[in-house]
N, CA and C atoms as an extended XYZ file, in Angstrom:
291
Properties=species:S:1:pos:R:3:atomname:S:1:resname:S:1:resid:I:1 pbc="F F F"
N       -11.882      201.468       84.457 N   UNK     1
C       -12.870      202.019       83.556 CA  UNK     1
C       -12.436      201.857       82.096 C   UNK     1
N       -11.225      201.819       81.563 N   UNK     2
C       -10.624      201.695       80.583 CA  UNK     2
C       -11.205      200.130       79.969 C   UNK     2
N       -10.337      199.464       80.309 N   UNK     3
C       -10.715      197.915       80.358 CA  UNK     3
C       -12.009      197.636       80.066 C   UNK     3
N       -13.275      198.647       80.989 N   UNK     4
C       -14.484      197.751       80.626 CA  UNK     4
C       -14.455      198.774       79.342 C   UNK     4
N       -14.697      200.022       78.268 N   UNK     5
C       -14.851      200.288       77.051 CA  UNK     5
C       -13.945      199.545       76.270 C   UNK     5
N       -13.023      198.878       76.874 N   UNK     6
C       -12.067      198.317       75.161 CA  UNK     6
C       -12.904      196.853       75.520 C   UNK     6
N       -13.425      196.283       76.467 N   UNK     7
C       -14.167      195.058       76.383 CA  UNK     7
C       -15.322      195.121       75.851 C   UNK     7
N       -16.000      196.417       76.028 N   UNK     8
C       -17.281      196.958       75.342 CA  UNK     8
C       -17.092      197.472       73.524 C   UNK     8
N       -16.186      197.994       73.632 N   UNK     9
C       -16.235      197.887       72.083 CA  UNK     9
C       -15.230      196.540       70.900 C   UNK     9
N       -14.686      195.707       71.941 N   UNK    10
C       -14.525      194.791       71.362 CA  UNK    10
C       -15.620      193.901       70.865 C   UNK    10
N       -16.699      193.481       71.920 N   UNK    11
C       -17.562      192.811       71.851 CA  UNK    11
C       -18.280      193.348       70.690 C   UNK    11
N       -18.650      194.859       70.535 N   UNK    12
C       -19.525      195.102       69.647 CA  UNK    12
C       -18.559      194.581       68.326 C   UNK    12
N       -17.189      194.474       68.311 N   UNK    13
C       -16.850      194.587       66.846 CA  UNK    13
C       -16.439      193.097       66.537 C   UNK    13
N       -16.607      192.200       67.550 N   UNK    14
C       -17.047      191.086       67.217 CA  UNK    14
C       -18.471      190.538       66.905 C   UNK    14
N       -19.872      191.292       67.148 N   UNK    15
C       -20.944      190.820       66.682 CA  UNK    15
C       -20.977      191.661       65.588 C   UNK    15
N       -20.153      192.503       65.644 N   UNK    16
C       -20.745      193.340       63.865 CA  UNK    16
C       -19.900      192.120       62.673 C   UNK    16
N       -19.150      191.973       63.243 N   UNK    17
C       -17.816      191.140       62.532 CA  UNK    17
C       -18.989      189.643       62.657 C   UNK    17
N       -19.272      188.925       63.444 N   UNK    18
C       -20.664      187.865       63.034 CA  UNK    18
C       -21.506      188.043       62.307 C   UNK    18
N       -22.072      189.184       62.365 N   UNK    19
C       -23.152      189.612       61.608 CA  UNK    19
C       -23.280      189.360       60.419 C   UNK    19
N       -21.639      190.486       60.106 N   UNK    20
C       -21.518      190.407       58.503 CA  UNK    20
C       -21.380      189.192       57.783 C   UNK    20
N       -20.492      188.050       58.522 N   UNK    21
C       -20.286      187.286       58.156 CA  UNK    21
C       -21.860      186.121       57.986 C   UNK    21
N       -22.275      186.366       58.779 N   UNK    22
C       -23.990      185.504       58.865 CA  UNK    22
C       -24.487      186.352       57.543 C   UNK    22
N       -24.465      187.631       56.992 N   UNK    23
C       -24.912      188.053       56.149 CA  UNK    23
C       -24.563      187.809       54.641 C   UNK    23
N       -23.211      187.911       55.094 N   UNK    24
C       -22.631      187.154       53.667 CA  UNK    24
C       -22.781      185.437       53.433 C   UNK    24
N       -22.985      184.949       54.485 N   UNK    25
C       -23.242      183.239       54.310 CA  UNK    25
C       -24.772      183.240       53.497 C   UNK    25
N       -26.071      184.372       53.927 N   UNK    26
C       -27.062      184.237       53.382 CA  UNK    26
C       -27.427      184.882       52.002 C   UNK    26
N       -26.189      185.742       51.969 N   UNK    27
C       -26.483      185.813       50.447 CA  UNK    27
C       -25.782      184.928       49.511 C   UNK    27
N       -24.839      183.822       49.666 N   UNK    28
C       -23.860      183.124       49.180 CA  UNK    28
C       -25.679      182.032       48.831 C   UNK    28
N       -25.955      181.523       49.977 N   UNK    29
C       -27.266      180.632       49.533 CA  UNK    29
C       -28.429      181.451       48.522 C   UNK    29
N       -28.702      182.180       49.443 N   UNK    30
C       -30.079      182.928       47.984 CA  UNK    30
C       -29.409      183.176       46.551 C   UNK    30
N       -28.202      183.171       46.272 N   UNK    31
C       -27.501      183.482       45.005 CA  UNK    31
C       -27.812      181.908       44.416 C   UNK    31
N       -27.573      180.819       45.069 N   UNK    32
C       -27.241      179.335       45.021 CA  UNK    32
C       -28.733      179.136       44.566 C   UNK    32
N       -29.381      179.559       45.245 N   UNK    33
C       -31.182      178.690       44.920 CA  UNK    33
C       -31.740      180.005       43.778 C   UNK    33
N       -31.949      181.239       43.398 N   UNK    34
C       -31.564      182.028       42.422 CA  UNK    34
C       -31.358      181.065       40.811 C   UNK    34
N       -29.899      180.942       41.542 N   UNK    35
C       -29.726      180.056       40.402 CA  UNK    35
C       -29.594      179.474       39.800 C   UNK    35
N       -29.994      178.277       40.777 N   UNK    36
C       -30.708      176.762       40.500 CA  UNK    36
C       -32.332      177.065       39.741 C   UNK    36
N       -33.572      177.535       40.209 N   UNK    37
C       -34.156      178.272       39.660 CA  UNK    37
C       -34.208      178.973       38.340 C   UNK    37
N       -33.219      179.697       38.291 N   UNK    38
C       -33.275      180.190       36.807 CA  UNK    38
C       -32.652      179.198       35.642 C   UNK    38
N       -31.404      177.977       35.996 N   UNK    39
C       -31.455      177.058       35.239 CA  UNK    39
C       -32.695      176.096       35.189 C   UNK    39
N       -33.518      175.787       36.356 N   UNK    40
C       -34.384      174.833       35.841 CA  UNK    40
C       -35.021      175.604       34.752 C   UNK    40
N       -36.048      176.299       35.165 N   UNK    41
C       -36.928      177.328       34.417 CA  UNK    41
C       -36.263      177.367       32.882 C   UNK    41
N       -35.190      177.740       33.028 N   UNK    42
C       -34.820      177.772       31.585 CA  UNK    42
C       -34.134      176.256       30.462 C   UNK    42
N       -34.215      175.364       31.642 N   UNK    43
C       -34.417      173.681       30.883 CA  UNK    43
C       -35.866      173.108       30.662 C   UNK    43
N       -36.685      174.083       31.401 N   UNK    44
C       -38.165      173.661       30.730 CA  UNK    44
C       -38.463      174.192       29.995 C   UNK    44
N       -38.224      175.918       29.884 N   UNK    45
C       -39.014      176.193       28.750 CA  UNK    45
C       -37.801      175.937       27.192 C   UNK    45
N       -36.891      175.173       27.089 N   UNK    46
C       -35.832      175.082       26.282 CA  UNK    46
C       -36.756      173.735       25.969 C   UNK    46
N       -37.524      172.903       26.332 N   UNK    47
C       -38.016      171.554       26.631 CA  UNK    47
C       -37.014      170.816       26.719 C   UNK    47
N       -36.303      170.305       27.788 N   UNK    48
C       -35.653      169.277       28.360 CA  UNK    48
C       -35.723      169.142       29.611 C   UNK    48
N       -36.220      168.189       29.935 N   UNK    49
C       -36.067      167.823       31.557 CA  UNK    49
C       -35.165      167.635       32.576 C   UNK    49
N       -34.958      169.077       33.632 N   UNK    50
C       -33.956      168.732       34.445 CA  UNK    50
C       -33.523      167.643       34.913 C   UNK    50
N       -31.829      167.170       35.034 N   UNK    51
C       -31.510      165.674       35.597 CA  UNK    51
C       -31.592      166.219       36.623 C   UNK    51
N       -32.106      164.580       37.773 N   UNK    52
C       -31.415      165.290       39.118 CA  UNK    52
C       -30.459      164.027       39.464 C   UNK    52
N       -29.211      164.600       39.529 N   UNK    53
C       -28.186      163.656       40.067 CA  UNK    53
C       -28.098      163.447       41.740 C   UNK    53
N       -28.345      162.294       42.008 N   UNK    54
C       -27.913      162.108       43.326 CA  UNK    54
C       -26.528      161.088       43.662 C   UNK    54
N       -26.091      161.186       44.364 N   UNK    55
C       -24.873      160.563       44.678 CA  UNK    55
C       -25.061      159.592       46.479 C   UNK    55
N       -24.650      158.291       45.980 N   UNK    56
C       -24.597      157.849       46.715 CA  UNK    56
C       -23.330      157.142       47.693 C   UNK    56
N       -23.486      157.304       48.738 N   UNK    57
C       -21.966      156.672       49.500 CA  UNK    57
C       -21.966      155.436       50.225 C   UNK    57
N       -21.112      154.626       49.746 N   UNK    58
C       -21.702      153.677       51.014 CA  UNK    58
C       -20.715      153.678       52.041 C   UNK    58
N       -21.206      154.286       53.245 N   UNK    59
C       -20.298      153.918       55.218 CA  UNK    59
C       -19.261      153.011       54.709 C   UNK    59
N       -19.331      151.639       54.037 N   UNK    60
C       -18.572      150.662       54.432 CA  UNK    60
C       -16.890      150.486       53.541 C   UNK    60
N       -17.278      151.284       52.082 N   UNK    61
C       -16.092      151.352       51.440 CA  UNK    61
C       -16.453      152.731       51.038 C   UNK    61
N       -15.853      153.322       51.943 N   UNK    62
C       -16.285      155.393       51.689 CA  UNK    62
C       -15.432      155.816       50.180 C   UNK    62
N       -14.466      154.832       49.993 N   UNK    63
C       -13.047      155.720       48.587 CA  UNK    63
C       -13.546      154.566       47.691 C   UNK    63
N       -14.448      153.824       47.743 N   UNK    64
C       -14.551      152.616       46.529 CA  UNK    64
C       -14.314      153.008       45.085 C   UNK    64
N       -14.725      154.124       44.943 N   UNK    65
C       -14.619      155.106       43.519 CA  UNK    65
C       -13.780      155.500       42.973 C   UNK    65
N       -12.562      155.696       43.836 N   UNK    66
C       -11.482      156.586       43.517 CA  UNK    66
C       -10.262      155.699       43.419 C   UNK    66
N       -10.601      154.194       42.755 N   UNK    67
C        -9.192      153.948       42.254 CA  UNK    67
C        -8.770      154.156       41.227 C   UNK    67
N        -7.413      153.885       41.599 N   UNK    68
C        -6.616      154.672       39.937 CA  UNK    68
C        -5.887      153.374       39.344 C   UNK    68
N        -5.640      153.791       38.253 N   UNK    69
C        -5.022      152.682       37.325 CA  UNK    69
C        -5.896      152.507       35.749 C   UNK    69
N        -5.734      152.203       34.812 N   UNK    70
C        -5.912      152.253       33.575 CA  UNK    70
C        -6.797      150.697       34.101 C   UNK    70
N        -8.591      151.144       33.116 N   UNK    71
C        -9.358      150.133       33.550 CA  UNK    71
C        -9.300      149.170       32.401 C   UNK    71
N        -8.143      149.151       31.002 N   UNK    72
C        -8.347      148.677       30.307 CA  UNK    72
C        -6.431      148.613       29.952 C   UNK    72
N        -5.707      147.352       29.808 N   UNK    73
C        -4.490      147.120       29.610 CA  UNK    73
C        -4.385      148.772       28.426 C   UNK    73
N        -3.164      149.076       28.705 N   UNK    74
C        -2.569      150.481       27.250 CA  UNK    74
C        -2.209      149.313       26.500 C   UNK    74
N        -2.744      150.108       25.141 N   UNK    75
C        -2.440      150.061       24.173 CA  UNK    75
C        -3.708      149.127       23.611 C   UNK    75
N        -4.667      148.824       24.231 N   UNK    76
C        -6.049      147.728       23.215 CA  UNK    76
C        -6.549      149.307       23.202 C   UNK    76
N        -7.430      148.778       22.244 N   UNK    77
C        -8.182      149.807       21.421 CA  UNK    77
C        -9.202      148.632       21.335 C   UNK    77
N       -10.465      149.935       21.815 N   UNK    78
C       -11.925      149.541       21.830 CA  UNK    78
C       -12.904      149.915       20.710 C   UNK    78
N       -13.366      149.356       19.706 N   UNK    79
C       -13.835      149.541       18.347 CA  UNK    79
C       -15.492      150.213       18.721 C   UNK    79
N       -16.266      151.099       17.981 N   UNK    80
C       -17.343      151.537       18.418 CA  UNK    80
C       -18.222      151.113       17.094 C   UNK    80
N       -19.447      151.493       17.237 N   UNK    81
C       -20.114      151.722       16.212 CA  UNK    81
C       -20.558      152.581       16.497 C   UNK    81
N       -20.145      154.177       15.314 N   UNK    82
C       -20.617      154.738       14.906 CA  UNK    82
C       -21.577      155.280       13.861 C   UNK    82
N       -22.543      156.121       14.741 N   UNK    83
C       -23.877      156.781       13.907 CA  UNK    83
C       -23.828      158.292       13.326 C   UNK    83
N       -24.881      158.603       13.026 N   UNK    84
C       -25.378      159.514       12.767 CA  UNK    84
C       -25.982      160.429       13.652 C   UNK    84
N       -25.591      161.839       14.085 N   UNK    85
C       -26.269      162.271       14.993 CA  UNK    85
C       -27.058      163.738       14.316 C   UNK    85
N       -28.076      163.723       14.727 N   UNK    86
C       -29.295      164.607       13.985 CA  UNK    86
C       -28.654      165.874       14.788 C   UNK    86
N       -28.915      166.739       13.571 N   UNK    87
C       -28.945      168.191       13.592 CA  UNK    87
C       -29.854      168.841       14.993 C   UNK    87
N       -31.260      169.065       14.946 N   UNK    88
C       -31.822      169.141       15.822 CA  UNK    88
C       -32.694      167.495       16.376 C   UNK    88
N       -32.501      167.962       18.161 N   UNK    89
C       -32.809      167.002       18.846 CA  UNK    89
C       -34.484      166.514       18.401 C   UNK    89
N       -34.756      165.746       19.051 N   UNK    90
C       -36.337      164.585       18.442 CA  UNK    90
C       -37.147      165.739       19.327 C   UNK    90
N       -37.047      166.126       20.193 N   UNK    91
C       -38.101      166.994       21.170 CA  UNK    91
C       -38.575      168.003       21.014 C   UNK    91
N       -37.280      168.731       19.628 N   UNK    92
C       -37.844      170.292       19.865 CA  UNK    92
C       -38.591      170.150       18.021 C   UNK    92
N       -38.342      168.987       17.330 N   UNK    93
C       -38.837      169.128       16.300 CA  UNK    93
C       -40.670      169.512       16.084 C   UNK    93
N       -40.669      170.268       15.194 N   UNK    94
C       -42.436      170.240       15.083 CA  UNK    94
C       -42.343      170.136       14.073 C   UNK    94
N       -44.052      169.951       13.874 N   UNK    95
C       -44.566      169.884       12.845 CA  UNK    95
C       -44.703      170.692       11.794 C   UNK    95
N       -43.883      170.246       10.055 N   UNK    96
C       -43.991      171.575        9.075 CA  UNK    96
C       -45.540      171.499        8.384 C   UNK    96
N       -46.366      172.507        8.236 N   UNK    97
C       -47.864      172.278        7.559 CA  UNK    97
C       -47.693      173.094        6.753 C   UNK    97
C-alpha cells in the first residue's frame, strides 16, 4: 500500500513538474511574438520599413560561412570615398510652409 501512494504522488509531481514547465515554454513564446509586434508597430509608425532577414543554408556546404582568416592580406589599406551624411533621414523630412 505504501509503494502504490509514493507512485501516486510521484506521478502527480511529475505532471505538475510538466505542466509548469509547458507553462513556462508558453509564456517564453507569447513574450517573443509581444515583442516582435511591438517593434514592428513601432518601425511603422517611426516610418521605416521592417527588414525581414532570412537566412539561407545550403545541405551541401552547411559551414561555407564560417571561414576564418583575414579576407584581405594585413597591412593593405582600402581607400573609401567619403560623404556627407544628413542630419535627419529623406523619409521623415516634411514639408516647411
Amino acid at each position: 500500500m505504501l509503494t502504490f501512494i509514493q507512485r501516486l504522488i510521484s506521478l502527480v509531481l511529475r505532471l505538475l513538474l510538466v505542466g509548469v514547465g509547458l507553462l513556462f515554454a508558453a509564456a517564453l513564446v507569447a513574450a517573443g511574438v509581444v515583442l516582435t509586434l511591438v517593434l514592428v508597430i513601432w518601425s511603422l509608425l517611426r516610418g521605416r520599413r521592417p527588414r525581414v532577414v532570412r537566412f539561407h543554408v545550403d545541405p551541401r556546404a552547411p559551414f561555407a560561412g564560417m571561414r576564418r582568416g583575414p579576407a584581405q592580406p594585413p597591412g593593405e589599406v582600402v581607400d573609401i570615398e567619403a560623404r556627407e551624411v544628413p542630419d535627419t533621414p529623406a523619409q521623415l523630412k516634411r514639408d516647411e510652409r
